[in-house]
C-alpha positions as CSV (number, residue, x, y, z in Angstrom):
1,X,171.8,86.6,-156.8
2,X,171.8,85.8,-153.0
3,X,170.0,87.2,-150.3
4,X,171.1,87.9,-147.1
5,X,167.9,87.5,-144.4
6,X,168.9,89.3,-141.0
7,X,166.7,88.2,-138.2
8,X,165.7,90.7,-135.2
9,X,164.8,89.5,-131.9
10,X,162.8,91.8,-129.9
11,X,163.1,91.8,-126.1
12,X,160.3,92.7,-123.6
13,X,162.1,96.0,-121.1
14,X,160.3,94.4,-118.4
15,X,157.7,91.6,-117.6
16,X,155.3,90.8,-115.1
17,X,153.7,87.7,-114.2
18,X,149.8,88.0,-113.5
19,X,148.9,84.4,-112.5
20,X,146.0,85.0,-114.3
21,X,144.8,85.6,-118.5
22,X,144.6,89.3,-118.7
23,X,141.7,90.1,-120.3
24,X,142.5,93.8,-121.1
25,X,145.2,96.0,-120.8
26,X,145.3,99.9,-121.1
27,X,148.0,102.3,-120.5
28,X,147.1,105.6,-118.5
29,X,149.0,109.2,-117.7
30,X,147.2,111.1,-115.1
31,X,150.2,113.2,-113.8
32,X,153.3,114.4,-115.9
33,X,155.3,112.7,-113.5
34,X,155.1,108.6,-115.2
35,X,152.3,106.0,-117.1
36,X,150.4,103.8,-115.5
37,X,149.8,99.9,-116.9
38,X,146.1,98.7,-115.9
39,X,145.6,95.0,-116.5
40,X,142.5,93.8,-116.3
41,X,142.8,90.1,-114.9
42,X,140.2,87.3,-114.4
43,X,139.3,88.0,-110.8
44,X,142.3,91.3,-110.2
45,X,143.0,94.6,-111.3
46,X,146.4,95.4,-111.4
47,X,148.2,98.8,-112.1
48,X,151.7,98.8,-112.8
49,X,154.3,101.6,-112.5
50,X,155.6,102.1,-116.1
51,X,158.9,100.0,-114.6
52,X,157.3,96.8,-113.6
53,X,157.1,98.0,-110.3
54,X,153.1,97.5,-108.9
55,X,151.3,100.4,-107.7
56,X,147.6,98.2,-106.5
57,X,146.1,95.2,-107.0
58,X,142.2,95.2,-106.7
59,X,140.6,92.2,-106.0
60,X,137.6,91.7,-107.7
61,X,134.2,89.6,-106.6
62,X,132.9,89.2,-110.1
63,X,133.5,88.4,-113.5
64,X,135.1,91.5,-115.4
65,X,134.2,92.4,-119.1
66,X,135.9,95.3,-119.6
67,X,137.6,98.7,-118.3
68,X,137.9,102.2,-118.6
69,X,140.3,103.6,-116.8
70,X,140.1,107.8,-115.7
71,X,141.2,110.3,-113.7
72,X,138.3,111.6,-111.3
73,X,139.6,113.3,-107.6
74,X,141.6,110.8,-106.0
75,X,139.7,107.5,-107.5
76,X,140.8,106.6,-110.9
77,X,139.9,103.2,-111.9
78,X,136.1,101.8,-112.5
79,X,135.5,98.9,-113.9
80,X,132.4,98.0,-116.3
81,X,131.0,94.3,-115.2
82,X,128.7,91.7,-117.1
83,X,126.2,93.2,-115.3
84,X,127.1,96.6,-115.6
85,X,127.6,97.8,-112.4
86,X,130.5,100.4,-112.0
87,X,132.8,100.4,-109.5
């Protein structure tokens, strides 16, 4: 008997490059309009329209740990930090 192995190559429908290792990544819908893409870099925040396009980079002054991203009023992005200060 002979097999037959088919091989499927996935492609990406968009990339970005960060510059940076992204140390967490979460995706977001506030509105029923589109998504939102939150990458939590080394020393940025970035959140991404769900075509590549960017909506806002934060810069950040310290060393990130982690993220939760939410929908509060107009703000909708603090950050949790080493020394858990939110933003």
């Amino acid at each position: 008997m002979r097999c037959v192995c088919v091989c499927v190559c996935v492609q990406p429908d968009w990339t970005f490059v960060l510059g940076e290792q992204a140390l967490d990544l979460c995706v977001s819908s506030f509105s029923h309009a589109s998504s939102s893409v939150f990458v939590l870099g080394e020393r940025n925040l970035y959140c991404l329209r769900d075509n590549s396009h960017i909506r806002f980079m934060k810069k950040l002054e310290f060393n990130p740990s982690c993220f939760l991203p939410f929908a509060s009023g107009t703000t909708s992005s603090p950050l949790g930090a080493a020394p858990l200060r939110l933003l």
